[in-house]
C-alpha positions in Angstrom: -79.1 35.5 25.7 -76.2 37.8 26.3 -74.4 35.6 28.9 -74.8 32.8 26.6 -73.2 35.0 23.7 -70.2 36.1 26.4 -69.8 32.1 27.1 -69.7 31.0 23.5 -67.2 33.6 22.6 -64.9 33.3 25.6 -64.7 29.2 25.0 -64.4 30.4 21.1 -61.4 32.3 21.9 -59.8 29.9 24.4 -59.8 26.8 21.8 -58.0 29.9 19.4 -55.2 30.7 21.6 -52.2 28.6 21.5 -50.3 27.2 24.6 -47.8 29.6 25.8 -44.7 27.3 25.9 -41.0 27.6 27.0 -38.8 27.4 23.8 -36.4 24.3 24.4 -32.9 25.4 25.6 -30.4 26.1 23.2 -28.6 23.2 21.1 -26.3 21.3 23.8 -22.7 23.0 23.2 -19.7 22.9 25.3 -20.8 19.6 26.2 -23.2 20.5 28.6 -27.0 21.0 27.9 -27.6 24.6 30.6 -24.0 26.2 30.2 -25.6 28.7 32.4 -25.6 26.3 35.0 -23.2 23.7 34.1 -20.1 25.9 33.4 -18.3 27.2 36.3 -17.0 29.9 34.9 -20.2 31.4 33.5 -22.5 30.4 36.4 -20.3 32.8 38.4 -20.5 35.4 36.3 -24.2 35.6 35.5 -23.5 35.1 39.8 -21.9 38.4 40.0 -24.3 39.7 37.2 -27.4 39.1 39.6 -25.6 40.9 42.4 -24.9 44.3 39.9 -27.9 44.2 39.2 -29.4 43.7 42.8 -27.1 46.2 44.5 -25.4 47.8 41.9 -22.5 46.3 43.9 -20.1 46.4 40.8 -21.2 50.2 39.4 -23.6 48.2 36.7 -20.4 46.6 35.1 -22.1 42.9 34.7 -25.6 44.8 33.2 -26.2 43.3 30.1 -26.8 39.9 28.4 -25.3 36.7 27.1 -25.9 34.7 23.9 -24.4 31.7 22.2 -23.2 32.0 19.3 -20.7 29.7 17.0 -17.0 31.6 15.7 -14.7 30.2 13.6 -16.6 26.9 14.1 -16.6 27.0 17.6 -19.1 28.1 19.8 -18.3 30.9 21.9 -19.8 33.3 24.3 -20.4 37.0 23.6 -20.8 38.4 26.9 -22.1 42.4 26.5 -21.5 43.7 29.6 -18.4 46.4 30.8 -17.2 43.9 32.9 -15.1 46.7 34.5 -12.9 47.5 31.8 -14.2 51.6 30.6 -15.5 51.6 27.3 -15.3 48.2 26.1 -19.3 46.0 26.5 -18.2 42.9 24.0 -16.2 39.8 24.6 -16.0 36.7 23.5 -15.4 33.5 25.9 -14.4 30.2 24.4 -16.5 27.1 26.2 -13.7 27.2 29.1 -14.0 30.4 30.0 -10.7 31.7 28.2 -11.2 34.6 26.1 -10.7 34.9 22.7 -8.4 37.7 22.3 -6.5 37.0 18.6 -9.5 38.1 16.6 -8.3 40.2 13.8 -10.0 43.7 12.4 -11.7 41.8 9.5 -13.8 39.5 11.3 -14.8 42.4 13.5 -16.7 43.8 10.6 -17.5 40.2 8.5 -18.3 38.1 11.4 -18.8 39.7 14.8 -20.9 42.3 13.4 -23.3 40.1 12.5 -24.1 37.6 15.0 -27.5 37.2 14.8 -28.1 37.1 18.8 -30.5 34.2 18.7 -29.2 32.2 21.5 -29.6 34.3 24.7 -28.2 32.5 27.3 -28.8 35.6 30.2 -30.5 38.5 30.5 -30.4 41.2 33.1 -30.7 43.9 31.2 -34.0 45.4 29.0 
């Protein structure tokens, strides 16, 4: 009678659980449907990225993560991650691999502040 129980409830709470499932990849932007893979520019930095984290080849510079997110109607990379430069973990990258570097004080607070991070595009970092 007990197995029977243990059977009945283990099929009970297989038909409960939902199928684990990928999420589907971020909206196509930049023209490409992976960026991560498709975008030279960024496929060599998550490249370099893999290595820091690896063998800490670049002092944990490229430890961080990547998202998508859309500025000024565009969509743009923020890239958290030193990248060598001190004290400074946040920049944005335009779909070419340009950075944006004319972004005033007040979208700092208004806009940057509150990207919502939704979109992570790559992830080495907790």
């Amino acid at each position: 009678m007990t197995k029977l129980f243990i059977f009945t409830a283990l099929i009970g709470l297989a038909l409960q659980c939902e199928k684990q499932t990928t999420p589907e990849p971020y909206s196509t932007s930049c023209g490409v449907d992976d960026p991560a893979k498709e975008l030279p520019w960024l496929k060599d930095l998550i490249a370099k990225a893999d290595e820091d984290k690896a063998t800490m080849a670049y002092k944990g510079n490229y430890l961080g993560k990547i998202y998508l997110e859309s500025f000024r109607d565009q969509p743009v990379f923020i890239v958290d991650m030193m990248m060598g430069n001190g004290g400074i973990a946040l920049y944005l990258f335009h779909c070419d691999g340009q950075r944006v570097n004319d972004i005033r004080d007040d979208e700092i607070a208004t806009t940057i502040a509150h990207f919502q991070r939704n979109n992570l595009v790559y992830s080495n970092f907790p």
